[in-house]
ROMIKOL-962291 format. One record per residue: residue number from 1; residue in three letters; x, y, z of N, C-alpha, C in turn. Coordinates in steps of 0.02 Angstrom, whole numbers, plus 32768, in hexadecimal, padded with zeros to 4 digits. Atoms other than C-alpha are relative to their C-alpha. Layout:
N
  seq  type  n.east  n.north  n.up  ca.east  ca.north  ca.up  c.east  c.north  c.up
  NUM   ALA       X        Y     Z        X         Y      Z       X        Y     Z
...
This chain:
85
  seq  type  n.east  n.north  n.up  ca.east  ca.north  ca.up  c.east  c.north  c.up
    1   UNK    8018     801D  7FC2     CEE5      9411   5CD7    7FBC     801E  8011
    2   UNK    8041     7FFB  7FE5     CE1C      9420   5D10    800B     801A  8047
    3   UNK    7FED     7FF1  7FBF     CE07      9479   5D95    7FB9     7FE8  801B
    4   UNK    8030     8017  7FCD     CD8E      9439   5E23    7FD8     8023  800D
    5   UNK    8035     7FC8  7FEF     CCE9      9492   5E1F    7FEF     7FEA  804E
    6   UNK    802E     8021  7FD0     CCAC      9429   5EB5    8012     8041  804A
    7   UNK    7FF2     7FE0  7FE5     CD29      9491   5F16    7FF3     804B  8007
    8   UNK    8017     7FB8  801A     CCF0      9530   5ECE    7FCE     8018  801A
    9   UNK    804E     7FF2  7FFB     CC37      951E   5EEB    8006     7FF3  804D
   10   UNK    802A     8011  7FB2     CC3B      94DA   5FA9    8003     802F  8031
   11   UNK    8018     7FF1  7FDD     CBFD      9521   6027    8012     8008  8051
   12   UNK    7FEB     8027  7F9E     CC31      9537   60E8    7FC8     7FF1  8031
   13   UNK    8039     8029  7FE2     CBAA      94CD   613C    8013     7FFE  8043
   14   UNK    7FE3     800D  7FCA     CBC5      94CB   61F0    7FF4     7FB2  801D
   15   UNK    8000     8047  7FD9     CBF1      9433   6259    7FDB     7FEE  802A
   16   UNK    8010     802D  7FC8     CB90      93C3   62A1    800E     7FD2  802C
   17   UNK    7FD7     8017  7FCA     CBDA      939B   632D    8043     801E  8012
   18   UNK    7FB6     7FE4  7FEE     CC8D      93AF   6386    8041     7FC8  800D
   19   UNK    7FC8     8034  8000     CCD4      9300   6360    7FCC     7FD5  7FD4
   20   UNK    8023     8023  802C     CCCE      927B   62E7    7FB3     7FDC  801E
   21   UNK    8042     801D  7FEA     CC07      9236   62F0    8021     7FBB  8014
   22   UNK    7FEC     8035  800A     CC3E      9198   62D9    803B     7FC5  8031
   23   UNK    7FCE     7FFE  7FD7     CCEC      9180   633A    7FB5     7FF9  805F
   24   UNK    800A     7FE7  7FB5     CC7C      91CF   63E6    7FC4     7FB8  7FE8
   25   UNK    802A     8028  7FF6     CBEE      914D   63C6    8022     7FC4  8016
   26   UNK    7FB7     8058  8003     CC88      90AD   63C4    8012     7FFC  802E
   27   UNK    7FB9     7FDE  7FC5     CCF5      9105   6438    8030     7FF9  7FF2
   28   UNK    7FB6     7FF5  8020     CD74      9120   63CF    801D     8051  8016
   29   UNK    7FF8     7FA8  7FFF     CDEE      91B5   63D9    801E     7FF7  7FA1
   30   UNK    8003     7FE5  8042     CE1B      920E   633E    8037     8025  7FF6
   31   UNK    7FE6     7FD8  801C     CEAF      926E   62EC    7FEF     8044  7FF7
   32   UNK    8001     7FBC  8029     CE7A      92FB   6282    7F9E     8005  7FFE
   33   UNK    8061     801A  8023     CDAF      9321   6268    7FFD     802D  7FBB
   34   UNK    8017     7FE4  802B     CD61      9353   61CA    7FBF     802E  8002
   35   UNK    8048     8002  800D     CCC2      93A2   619F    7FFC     8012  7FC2
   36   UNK    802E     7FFE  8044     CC52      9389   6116    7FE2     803F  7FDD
   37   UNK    8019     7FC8  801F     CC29      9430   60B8    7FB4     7FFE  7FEC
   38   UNK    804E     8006  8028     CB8B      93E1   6064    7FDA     7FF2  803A
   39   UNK    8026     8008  7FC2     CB3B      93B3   6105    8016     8008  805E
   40   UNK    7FEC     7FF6  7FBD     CBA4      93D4   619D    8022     7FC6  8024
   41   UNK    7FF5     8027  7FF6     CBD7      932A   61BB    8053     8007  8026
   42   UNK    7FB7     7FE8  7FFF     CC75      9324   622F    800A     7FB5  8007
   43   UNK    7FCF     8044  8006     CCE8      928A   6213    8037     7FED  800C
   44   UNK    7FAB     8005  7FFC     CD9D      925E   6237    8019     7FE9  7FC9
   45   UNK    7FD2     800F  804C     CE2D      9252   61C0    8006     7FCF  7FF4
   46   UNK    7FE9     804D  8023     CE82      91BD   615E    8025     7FFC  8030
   47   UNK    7FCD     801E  7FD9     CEFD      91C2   61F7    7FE3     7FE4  802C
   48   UNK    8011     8024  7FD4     CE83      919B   625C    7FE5     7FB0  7FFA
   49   UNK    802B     8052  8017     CE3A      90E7   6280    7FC4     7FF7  7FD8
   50   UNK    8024     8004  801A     CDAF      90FA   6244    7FE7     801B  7FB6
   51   UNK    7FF2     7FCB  8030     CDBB      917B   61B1    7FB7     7FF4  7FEE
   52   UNK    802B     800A  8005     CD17      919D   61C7    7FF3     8039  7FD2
   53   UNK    8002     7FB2  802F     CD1E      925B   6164    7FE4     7FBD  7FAC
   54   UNK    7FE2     8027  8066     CD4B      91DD   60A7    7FB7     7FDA  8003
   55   UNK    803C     8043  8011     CCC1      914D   60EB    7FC1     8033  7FE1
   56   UNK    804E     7FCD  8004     CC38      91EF   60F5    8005     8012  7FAC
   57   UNK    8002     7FD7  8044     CC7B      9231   6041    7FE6     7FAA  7FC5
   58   UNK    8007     8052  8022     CC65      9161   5FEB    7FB9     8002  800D
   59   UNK    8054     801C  7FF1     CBAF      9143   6047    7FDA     8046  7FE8
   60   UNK    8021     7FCB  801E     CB70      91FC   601F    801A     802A  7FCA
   61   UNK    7FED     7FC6  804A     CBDC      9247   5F8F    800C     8038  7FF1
   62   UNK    8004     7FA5  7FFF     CBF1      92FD   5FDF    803A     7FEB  7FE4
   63   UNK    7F9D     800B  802B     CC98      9315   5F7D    8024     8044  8031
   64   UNK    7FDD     7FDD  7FF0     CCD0      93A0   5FEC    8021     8006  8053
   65   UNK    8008     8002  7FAE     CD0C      93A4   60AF    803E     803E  7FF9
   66   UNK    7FD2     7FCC  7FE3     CD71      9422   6109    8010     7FEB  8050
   67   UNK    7FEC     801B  7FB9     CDF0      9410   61A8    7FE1     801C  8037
   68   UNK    8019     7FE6  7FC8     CDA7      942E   6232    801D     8007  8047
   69   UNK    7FD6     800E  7FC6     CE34      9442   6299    8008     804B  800F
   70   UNK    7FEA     7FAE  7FF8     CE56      94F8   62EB    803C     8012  7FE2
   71   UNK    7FC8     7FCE  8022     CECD      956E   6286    7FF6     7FD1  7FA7
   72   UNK    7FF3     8006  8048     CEA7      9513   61DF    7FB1     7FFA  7FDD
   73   UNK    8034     7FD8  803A     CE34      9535   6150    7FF1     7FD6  7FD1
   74   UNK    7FE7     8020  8048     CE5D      94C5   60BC    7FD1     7FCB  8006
   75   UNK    802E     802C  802A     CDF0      9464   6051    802D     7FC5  7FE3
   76   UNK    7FDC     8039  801D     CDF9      93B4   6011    7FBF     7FEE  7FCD
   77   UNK    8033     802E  803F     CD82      936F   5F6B    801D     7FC7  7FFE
   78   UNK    7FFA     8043  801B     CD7C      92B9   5F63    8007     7FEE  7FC4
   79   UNK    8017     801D  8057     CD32      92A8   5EA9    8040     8018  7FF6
   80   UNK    7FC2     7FE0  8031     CDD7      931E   5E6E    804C     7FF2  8021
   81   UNK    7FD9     7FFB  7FD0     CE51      92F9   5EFF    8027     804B  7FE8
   82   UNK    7FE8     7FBE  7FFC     CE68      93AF   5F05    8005     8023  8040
   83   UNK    8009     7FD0  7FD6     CEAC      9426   5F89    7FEC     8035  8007
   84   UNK    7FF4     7FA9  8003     CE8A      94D4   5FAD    800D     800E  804C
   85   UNK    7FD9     7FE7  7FAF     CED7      953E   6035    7FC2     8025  802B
């Protein structure tokens, strides 16, 4: 099994912002948020309506986000669908 460099190499980028961009521009609410490692980008999950975190990783290709929820840590790679804790 390959292991997922993407997860290896990234970076903790801080968030821009304190809710999905996207969601607060609509006026949506949101589930879970993400942020983007490669640029800061914060997004909401696949539970949310909009799953705006996945749309940001498709239109720009960062492969890495992290939860951005208080008390958790854990990484997600798109390209490998890999976790880490």
């Amino acid at each position: 099994m390959a292991i997922c460099t993407h997860l290896a190499e990234a970076k903790e980028t801080p968030p821009q912002g304190n809710g999905c961009k996207e969601c607060l521009e609509i006026g949506w609410r949101w589930v879970h948020l993400r942020t983007c490692l490669e640029c800061g980008h914060v997004g909401c999950c696949d539970s949310s309506r909009g799953k705006h975190a996945t749309a940001h990783f498709h239109e720009e290709k960062h492969p890495v986000v992290q939860s951005a929820e208080p008390g958790e840590s854990w990484k997600w790679c798109y390209v490998d669908e890999a976790l880490a804790p």
